[in-house]
C-alpha positions as CSV (number, residue, x, y, z in Angstrom):
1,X,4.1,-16.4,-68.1
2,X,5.3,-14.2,-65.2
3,X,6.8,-11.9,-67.9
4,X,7.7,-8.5,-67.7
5,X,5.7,-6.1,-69.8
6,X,7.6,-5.5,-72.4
7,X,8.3,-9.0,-73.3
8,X,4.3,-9.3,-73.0
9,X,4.3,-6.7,-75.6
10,X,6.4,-8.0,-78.0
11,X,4.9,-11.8,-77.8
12,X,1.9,-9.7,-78.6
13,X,3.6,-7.7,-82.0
14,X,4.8,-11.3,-82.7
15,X,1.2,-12.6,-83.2
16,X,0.4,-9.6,-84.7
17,X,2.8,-10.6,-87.6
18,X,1.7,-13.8,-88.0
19,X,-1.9,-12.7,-88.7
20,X,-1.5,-9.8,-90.6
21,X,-2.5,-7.4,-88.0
22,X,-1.4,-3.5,-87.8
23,X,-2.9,-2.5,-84.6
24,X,-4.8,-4.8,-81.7
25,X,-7.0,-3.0,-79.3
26,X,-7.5,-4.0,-75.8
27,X,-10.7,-2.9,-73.7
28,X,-11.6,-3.5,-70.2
29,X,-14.2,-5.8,-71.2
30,X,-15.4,-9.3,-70.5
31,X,-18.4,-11.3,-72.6
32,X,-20.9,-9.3,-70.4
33,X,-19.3,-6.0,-70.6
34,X,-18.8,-6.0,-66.5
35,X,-17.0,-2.8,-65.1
36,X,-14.9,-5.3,-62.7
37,X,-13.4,-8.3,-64.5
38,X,-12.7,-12.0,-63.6
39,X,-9.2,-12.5,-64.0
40,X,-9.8,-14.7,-67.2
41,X,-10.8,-11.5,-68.9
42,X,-8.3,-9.3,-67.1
43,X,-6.1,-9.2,-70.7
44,X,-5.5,-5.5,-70.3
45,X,-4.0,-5.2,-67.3
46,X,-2.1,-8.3,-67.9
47,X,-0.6,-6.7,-70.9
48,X,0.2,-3.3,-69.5
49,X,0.4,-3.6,-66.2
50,X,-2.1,-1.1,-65.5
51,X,-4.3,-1.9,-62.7
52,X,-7.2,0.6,-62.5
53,X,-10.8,-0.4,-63.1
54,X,-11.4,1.5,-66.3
55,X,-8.8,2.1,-69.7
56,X,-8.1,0.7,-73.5
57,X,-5.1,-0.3,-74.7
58,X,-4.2,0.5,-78.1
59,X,-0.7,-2.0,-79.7
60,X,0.6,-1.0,-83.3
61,X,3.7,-2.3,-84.6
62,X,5.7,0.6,-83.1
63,X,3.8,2.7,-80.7
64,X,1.3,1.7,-77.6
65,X,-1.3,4.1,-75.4
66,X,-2.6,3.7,-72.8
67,X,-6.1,5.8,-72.2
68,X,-7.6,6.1,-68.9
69,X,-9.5,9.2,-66.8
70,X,-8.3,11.3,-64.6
71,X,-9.3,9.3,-61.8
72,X,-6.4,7.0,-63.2
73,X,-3.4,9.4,-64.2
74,X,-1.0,8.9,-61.4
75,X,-1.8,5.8,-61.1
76,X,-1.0,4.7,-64.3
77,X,1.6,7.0,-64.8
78,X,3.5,5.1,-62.2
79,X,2.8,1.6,-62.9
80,X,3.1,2.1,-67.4
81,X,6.9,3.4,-66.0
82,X,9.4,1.6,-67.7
83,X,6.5,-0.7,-70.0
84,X,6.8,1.3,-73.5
85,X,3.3,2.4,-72.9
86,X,2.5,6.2,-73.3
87,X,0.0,7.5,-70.7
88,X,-2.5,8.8,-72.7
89,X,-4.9,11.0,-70.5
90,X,-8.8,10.5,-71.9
91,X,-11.4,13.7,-72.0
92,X,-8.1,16.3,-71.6
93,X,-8.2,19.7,-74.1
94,X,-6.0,18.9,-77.2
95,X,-4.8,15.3,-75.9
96,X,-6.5,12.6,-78.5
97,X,-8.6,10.1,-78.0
98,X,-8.0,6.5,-79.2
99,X,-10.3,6.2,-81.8
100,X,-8.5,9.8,-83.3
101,X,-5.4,8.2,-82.3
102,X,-6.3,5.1,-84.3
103,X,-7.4,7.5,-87.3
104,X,-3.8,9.0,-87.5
105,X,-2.0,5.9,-87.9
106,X,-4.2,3.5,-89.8
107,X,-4.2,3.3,-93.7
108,X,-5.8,1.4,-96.4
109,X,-5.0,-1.9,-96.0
110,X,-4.7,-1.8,-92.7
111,X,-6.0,-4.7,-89.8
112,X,-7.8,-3.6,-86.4
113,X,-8.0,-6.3,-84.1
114,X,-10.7,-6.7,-81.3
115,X,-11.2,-10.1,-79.4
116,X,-15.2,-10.3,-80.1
117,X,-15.8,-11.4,-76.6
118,X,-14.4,-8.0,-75.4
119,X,-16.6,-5.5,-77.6
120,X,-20.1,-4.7,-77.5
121,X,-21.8,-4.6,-80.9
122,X,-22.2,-0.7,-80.6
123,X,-18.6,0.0,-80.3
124,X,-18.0,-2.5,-82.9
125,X,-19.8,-0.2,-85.4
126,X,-18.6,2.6,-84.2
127,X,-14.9,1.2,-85.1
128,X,-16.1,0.0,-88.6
129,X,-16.9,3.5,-89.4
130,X,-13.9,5.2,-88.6
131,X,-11.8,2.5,-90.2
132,X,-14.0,2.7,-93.3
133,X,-12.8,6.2,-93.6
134,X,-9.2,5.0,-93.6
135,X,-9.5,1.9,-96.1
136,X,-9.1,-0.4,-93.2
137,X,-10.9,-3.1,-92.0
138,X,-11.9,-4.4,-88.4
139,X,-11.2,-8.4,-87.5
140,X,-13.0,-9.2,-84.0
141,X,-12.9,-13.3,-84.7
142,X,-9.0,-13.1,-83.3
143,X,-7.7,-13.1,-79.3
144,X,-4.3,-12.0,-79.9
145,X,-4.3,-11.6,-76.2
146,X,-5.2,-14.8,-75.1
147,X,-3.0,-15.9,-77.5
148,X,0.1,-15.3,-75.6
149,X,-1.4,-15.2,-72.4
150,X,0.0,-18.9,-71.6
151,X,-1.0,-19.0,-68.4
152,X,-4.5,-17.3,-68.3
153,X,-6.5,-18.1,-65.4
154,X,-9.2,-20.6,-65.4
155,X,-13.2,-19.2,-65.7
156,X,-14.3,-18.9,-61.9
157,X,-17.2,-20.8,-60.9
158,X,-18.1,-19.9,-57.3
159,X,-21.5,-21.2,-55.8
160,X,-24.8,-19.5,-57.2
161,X,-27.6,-18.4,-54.2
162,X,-30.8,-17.3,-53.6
163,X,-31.7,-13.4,-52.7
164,X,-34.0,-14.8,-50.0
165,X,-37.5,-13.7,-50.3
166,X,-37.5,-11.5,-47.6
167,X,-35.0,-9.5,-49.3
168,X,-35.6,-10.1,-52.5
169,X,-39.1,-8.2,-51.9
170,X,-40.1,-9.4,-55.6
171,X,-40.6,-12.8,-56.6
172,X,-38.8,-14.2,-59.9
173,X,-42.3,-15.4,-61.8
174,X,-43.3,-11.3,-60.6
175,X,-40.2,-9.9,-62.2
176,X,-40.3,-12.6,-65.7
177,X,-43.8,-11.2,-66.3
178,X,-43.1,-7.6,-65.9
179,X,-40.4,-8.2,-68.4
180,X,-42.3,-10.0,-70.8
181,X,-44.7,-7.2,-70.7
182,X,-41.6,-4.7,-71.5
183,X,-41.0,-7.5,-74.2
184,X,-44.5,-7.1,-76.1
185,X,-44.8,-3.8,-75.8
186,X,-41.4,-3.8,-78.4
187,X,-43.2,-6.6,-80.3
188,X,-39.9,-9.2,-79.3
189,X,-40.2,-13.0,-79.2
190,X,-37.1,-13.4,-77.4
191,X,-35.0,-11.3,-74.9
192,X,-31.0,-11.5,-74.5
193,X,-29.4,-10.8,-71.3
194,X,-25.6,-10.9,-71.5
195,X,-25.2,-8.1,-68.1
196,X,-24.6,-9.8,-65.0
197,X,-26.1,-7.6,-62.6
198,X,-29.6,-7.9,-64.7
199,X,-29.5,-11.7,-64.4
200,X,-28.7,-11.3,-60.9
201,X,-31.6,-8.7,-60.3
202,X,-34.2,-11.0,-62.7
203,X,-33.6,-14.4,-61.5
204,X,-33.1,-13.4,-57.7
205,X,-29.7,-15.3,-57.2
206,X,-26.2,-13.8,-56.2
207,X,-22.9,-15.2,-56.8
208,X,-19.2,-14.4,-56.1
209,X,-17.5,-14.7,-59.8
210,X,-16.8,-11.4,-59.7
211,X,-14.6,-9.4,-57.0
212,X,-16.7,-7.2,-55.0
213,X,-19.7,-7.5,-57.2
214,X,-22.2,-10.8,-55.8
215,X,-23.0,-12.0,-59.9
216,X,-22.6,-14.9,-61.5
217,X,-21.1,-15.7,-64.9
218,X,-24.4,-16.2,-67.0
219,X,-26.7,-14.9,-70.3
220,X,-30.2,-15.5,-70.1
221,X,-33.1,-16.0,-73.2
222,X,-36.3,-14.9,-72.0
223,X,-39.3,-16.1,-74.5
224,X,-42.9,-15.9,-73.8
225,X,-43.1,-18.6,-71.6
226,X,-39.4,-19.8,-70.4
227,X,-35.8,-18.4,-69.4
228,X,-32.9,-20.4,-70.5
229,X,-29.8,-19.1,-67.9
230,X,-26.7,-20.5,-69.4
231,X,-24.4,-20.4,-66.7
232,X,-21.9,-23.6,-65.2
233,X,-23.8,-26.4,-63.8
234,X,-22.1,-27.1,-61.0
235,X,-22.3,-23.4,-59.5
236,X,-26.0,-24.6,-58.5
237,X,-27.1,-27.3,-55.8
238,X,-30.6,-29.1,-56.6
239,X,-33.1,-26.6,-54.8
240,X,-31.8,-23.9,-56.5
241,X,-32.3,-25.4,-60.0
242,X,-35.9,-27.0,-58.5
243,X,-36.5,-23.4,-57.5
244,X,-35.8,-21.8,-61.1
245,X,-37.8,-24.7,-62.7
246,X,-40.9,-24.1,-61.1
247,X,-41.3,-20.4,-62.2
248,X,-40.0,-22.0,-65.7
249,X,-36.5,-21.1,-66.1
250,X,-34.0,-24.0,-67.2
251,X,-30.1,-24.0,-67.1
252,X,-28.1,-25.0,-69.9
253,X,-24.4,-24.7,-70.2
254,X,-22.7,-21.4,-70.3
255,X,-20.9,-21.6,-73.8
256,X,-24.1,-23.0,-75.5
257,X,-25.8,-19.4,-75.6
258,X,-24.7,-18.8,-79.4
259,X,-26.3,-21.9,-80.4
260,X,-29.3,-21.2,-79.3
261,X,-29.2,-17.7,-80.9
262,X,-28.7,-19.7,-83.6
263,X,-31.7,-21.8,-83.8
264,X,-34.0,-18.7,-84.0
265,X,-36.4,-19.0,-86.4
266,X,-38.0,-16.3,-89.4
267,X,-40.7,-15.7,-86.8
268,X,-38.5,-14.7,-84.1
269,X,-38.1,-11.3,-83.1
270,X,-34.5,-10.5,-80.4
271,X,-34.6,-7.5,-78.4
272,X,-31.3,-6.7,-77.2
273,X,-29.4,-3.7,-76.2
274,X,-26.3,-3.6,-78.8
275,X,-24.3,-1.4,-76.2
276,X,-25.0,-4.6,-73.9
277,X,-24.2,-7.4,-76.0
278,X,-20.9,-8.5,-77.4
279,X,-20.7,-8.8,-81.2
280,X,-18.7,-12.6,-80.2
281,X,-22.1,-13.4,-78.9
282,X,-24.6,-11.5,-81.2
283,X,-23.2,-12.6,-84.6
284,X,-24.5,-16.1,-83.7
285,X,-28.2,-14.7,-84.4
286,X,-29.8,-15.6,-88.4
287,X,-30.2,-13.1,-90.6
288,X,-33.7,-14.0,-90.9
289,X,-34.3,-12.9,-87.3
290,X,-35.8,-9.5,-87.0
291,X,-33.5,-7.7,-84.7
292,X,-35.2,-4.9,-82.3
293,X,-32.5,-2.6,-80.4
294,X,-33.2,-0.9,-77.6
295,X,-32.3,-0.4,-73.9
296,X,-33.3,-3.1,-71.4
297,X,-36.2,-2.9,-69.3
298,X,-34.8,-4.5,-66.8
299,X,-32.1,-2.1,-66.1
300,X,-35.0,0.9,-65.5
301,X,-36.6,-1.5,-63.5
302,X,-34.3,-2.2,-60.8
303,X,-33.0,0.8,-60.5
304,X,-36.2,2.0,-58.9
305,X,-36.2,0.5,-55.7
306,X,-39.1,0.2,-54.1
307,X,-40.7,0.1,-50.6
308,X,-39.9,-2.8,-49.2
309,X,-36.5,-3.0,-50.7
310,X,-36.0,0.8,-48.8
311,X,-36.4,-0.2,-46.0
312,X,-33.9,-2.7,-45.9
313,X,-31.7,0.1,-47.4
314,X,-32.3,2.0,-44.5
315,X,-31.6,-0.7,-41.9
316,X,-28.9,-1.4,-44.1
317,X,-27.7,2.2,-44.0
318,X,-28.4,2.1,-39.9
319,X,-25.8,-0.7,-39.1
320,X,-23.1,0.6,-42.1
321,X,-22.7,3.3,-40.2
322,X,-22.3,2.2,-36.7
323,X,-20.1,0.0,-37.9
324,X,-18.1,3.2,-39.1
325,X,-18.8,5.0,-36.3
326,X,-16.9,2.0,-34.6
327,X,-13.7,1.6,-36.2
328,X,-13.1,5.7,-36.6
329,X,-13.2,5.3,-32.8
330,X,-11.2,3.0,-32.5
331,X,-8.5,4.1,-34.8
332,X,-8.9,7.6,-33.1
333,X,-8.0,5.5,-30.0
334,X,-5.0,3.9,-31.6
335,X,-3.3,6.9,-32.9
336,X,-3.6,8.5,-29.6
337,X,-2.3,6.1,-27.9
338,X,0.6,6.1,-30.1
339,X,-0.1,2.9,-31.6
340,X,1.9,2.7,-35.4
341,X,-1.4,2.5,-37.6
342,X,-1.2,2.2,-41.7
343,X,-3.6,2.6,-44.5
344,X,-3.8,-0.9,-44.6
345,X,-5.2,-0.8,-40.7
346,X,-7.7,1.5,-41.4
347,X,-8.8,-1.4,-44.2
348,X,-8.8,-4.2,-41.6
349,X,-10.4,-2.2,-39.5
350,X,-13.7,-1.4,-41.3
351,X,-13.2,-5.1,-43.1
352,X,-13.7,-6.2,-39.3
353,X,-16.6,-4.1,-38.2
354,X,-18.9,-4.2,-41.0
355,X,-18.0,-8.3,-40.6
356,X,-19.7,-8.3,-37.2
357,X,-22.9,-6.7,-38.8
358,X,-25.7,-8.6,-39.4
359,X,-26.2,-9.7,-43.2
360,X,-23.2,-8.5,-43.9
361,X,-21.4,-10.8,-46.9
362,X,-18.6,-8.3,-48.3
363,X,-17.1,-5.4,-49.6
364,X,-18.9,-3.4,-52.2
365,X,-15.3,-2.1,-53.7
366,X,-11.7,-1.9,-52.6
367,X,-11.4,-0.2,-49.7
368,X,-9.5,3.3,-50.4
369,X,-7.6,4.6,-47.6
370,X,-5.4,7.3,-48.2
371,X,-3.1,9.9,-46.1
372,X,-2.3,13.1,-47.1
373,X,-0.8,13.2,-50.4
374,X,-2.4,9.5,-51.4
375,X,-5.9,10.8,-51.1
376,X,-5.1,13.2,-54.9
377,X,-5.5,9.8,-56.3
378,X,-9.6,9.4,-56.4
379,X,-9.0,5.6,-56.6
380,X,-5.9,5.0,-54.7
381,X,-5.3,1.2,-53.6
382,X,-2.7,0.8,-50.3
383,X,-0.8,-2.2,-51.0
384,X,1.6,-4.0,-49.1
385,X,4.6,-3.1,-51.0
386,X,3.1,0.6,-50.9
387,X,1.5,2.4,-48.6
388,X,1.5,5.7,-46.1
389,X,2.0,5.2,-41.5
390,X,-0.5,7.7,-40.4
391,X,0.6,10.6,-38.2
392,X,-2.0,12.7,-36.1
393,X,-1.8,15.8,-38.6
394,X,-3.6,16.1,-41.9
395,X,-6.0,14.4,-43.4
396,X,-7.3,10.7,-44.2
397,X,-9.6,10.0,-46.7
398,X,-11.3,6.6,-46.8
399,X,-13.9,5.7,-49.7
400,X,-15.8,2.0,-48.5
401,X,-18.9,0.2,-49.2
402,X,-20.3,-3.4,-47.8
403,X,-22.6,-5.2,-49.5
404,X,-25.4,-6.7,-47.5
405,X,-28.1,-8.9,-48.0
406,X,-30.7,-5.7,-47.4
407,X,-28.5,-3.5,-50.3
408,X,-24.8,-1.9,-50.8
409,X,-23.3,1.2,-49.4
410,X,-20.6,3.1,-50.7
411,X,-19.4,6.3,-48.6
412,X,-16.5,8.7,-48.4
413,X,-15.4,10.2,-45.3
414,X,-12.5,12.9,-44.9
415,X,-10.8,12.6,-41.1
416,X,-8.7,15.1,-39.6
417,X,-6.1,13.1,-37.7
418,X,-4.7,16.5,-35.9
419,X,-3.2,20.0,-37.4
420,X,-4.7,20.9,-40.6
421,X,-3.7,23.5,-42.9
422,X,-6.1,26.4,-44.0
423,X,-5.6,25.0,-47.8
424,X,-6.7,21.9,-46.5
425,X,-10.1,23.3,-44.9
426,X,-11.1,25.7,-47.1
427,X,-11.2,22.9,-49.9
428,X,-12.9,20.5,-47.5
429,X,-15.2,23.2,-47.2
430,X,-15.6,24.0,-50.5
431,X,-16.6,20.3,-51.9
432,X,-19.1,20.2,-48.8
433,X,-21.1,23.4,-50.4
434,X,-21.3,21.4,-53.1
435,X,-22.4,18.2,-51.5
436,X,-25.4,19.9,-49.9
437,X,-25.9,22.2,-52.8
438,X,-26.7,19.0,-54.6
439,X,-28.7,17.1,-51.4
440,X,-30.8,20.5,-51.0
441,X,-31.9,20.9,-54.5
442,X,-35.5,20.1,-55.7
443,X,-36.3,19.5,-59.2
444,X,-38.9,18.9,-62.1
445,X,-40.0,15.9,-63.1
446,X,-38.0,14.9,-66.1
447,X,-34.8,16.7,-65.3
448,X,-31.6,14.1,-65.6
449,X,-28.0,14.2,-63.2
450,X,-26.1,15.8,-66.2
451,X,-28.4,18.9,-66.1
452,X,-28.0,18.4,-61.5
453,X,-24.4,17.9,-62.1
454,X,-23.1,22.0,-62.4
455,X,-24.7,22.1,-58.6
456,X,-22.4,20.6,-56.6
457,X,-19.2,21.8,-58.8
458,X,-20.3,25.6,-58.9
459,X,-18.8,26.1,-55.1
460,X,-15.7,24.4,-56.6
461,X,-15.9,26.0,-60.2
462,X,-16.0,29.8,-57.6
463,X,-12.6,29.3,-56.3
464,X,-11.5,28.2,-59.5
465,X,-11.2,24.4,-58.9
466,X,-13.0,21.4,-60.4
467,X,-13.0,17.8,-60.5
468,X,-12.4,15.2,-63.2
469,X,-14.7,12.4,-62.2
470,X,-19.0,12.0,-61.9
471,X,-20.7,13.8,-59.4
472,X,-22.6,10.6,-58.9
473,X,-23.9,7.2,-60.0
474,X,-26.6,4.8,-59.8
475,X,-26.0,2.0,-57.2
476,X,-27.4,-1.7,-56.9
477,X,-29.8,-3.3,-54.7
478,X,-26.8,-6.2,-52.8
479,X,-25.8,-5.5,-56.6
480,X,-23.1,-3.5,-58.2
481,X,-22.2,-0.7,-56.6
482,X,-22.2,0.9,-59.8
483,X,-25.4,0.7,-61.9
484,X,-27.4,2.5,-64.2
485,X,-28.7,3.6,-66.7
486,X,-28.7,7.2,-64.5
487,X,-26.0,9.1,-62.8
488,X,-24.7,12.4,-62.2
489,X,-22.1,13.7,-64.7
490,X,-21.1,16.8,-67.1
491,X,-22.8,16.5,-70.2
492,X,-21.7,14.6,-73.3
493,X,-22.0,15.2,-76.9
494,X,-24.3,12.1,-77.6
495,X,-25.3,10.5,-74.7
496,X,-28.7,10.0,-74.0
497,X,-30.2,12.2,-71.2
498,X,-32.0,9.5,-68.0
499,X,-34.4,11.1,-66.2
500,X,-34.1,10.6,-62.4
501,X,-36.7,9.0,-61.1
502,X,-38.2,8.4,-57.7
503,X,-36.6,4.9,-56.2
504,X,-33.3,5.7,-57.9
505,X,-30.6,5.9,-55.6
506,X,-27.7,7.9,-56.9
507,X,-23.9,8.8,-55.0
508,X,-23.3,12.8,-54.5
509,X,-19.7,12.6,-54.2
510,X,-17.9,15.9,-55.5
511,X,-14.1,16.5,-54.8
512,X,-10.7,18.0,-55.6
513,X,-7.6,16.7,-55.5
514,X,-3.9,18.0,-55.7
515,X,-1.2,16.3,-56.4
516,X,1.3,16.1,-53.8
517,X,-0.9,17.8,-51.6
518,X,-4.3,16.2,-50.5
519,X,-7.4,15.3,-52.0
520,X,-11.2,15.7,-50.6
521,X,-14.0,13.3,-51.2
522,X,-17.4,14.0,-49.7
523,X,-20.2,11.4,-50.7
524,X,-23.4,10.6,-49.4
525,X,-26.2,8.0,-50.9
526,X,-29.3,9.5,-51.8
527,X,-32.8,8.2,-53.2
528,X,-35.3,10.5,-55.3
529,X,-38.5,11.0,-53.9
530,X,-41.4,13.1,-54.7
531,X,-41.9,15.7,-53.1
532,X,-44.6,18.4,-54.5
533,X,-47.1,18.6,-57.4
534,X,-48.6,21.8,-58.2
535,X,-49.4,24.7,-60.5
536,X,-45.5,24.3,-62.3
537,X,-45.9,20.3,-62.5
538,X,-44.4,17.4,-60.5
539,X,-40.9,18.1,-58.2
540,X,-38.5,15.3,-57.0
541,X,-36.1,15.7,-54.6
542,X,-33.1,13.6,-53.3
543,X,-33.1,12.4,-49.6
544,X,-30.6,11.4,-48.3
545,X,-29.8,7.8,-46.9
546,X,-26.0,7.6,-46.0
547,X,-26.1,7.9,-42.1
548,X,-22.1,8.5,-40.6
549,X,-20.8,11.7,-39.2
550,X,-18.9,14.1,-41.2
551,X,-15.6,15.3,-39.7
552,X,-15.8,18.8,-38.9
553,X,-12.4,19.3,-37.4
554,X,-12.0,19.2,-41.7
555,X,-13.9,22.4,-42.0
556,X,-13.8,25.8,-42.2
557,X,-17.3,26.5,-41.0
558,X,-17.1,30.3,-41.4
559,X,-17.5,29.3,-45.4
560,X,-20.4,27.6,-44.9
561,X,-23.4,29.6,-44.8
562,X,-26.5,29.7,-42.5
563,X,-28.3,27.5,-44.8
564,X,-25.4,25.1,-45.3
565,X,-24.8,24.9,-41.3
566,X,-28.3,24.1,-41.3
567,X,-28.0,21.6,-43.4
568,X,-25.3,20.4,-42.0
569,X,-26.3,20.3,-37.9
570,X,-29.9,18.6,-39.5
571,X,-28.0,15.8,-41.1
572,X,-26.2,14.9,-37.9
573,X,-28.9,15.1,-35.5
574,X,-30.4,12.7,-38.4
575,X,-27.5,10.4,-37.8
576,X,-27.2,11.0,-34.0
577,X,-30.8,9.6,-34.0
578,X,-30.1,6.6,-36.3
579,X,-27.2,5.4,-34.8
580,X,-27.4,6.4,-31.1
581,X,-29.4,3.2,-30.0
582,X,-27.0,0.8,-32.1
583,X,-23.7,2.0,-30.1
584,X,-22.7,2.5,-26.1
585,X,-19.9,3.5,-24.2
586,X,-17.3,5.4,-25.9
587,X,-18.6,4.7,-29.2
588,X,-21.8,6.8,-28.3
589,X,-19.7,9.0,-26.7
590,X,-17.8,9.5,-29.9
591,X,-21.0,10.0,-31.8
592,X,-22.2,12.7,-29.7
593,X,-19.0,14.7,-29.9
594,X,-19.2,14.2,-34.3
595,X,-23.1,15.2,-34.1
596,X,-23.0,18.2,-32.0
597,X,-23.8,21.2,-33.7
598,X,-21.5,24.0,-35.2
């Protein structure tokens, strides 16, 4: 029903009456715990009307939040306007969070509701404890969403492919035994994937059921000797299911995955990862089976690249760029020509020169393009109802990615389309000491992003600014371009420290943003490597792989020191190299002029 929200709302209270329910909790979640949702599983944002990537939303009889990040909190506060949902802004001093928020208002008696197919088994007992404290109790066999979401979009079911070899770098029998390796060594029977970029990665196939991300809607039961995927049939033509036969992986259908939990025998021993699993999905298993929790090996595994799969990276990285280097030229071109150009041109514009690369298949994200005042939102979407005509003064920040059969990119660029301020440099500056504070450092063996993380904000933290988002993340292999289990962030109370390792490619993307002003976003993909063992023990290092000219009509380069300049004329005489023999006439020309030195 094309409803507005607060109707949504209250067909949702409605259903909470009729089963007894106080409050019903709403993650951004999907059966396999995805970061970007099909549609089906998009119950969140169909209920609030909040469209951002990440938030929960929290329904009691009288009262709804809304918690997102500060990536988020302009966004959201402009589209849960008018809805009779309260912004409520997550990991902010003396603002609570919705498990304390939940704690307040829940008594003895009381009724969570969770769909199961939304809520990984860890969260689930992390919600049974607090409501134990309160006398409440936790119900996760009802969809109050998809209860009065009458006209919920079908399952997608787009067609499944092959990572060709020659991409792939691995074969699928190589990877299945390496797991199955992982799988004695935790003394596990069985293996349950329910994460779609590890089926993906495992079975070397790529989809389209997910925006942005190429998976496919699957779980996969790995034994000693065969893989059951249970995804939809008709996704796959006959080579591809010959193909997963003869390195003994069957298909059966998607919904069957519970039964076959459920034939388990006393023998059997699961390893799963209980903050990877839903408990919809888990609570099929016997209690007879012995249960063995841990992370999964695959996970680690591919986010180590390797050699051959580098070097695709690196071609990869070679013909992003030009393909940059392209449409910045020609938008440069437009604007001074007086051409009317919008956010949404600058998105066609790189949609259409990353399309004429070779392997190219899509976008690794939504393209964000934003002028000015846009760019304080770190994940601002132009739309055609909304969006900024660019003048030639200030700045444009665009944050892109492709995905390519030889990996995925993801870069941030800031351009000055004319007249800048001095605010406006300086903080340019200022998040570009930190993003070569971070690409310069070396480190021990061991050492993990949160304790790198302090790097690239102390330039920021100096002039008394910060950030609210990671520093960086782990990105896939023509996978997500968000993966772990690693990344670059402040420390958390709990959270388990990942070492970076060398093959694990990792964004360095500090910023700052002002509302109603501007916002700066510097970011760069970088791989560990080693790079020294001696008397003090093994060092890593990042290097870096993104290869596109920063704009540094954005700068202040006084601020920068002699270090930091050499950093910075190193990197584009890097780039100049890289790209020069992909690009001719005025697109070399243009690369020339962005590479010279300071």
């Amino acid at each position: 029903m094309n409803a507005p929200i607060p109707t949504r709302l209250a067909a949702l209270r409605q259903a909470m009456v009729r089963h007894g329910v106080s409050a019903c909790l709403v993650p951004t979640a999907d059966p396999h715990l995805s970061e970007y949702l099909p549609a089906h599983w998009a119950a969140r944002a169909w209920l609030s009307g909040f469209t951002g990537s990440a938030g929960t939303l929290v329904v009691t009889a009288t009262d709804a939040g809304l918690w997102t990040d500060a990536r988020y909190f302009e966004q959201a506060e402009r589209e849960l306007a008018g809805s009779g949902i309260a912004l409520m802004r997550q990991r902010v001093a003396h603002a609570p969070e919705h498990l304390d928020w939940l704690r307040q208002r829940l008594r003895r008696g009381d009724v969570l509701a969770v769909a199961g197919d939304s809520l990984a088994l860890a969260t689930r007992r992390q919600l049974e404890r607090l409501l134990k404290e309160n006398g409440a109790t936790l119900r996760t066999n009802l969809d109050l969403p998809g209860e009065v979401w009458t006209d919920r979009p079908d399952l997608p079911h787009a067609p499944v492919f092959a990572h060709a070899a020659a991409y792939a770098c691995t074969g699928r029998a190589e990877k299945l035994a390496r797991l199955r390796e992982a799988m004695r060594g935790h003394g596990a029977s069985h293996h349950l994937l329910s994460s779609l970029d590890d089926i993906a990665w495992l079975t070397n196939l790529r989809g389209a059921d997910v925006a942005y991300n190429p998976v496919f809607l699957a779980h996969c039961l790995i034994d000693a000797d065969t893989a059951t995927l249970f995804a939809e049939r008709s996704q796959f033509d006959e080579d591809t299911l010959a193909a997963l036969a003869a390195d003994g992986v069957r298909l059966a259908d998607y919904a069957a995955v519970t039964a076959a939990l459920a034939r388990l025998g006393a023998d059997d021993a699961l390893l799963f990862d209980p903050a990877r699993v839903v408990c919809a999905v888990i609570d099929a298993l016997p209690a007879h089976v012995r249960r063995i929790e841990a992370g999964q090996p695959s996970t680690h595994f591919k986010a180590r690249k390797n050699a051959c799969e580098l070097a695709h990276i690196r071609k990869t990285m070679r013909r992003d760029g030009a393909a940059l280097v392209r449409a910045f030229r020609r938008l440069e071109d437009r604007l001074a020509a007086g051409m009317r150009q919008t956010e949404l041109d600058v998105d066609a514009l790189l949609r259409e020169e990353r399309a004429a690369q070779e392997d190219f298949v899509g976008e690794s994200f939504a393209t964000i393009a934003a002028y000015q005042a846009n760019g304080a939102l770190p994940h601002y979407r132009a739309t055609p109802e909304a969006h900024a005509t660019l003048e030639r003064r200030g700045l444009l920040l665009i944050d892109s990615g492709g995905q390519y059969l030889g990996g995925t990119t993801d870069i941030t660029r800031v351009l000055a389309l004319g007249e800048t301020s001095a605010e406006q440099r300086r903080d340019a500056t200022l998040v570009m000491k930190g993003l070569i504070a971070l690409s310069r450092v070396r480190f021990p063996k061991g050492a993990s992003g949160p304790q790198l993380d302090a790097l690239a904000r102390a330039p920021l933290w100096a002039a008394g600014l910060d950030y609210g988002h990671g520093t960086g993340h782990g990105v896939g292999y023509f996978l997500n371009v968000h993966e772990g289990p690693h990344g670059i962030r402040p420390p958390a109370s709990g959270a388990a420290l990942v070492a970076l390792e060398p093959g694990m490619i990792s964004s360095i993307e500090p910023g700052v943003y002002k509302p109603g002003r501007h916002g700066i976003r510097h970011e760069n993909l970088a791989v560990v490597v080693e790079t020294e063992h001696g008397e003090f023990g093994e060092f890593l290092a990042f290097e870096t792989l993104t290869l596109c000219p920063f704009d540094r009509r954005a700068l202040e380069p006084a601020l920068l020191n002699p270090e930091e300049r050499a950093w910075l004329d190193d990197y584009h005489a890097t780039v100049r190299a890289a790209l020069a023999p992909l690009l001719e006439g005025a697109d070399l020309a243009w690369l020339e002029r962005h590479c010279a030195p300071l």
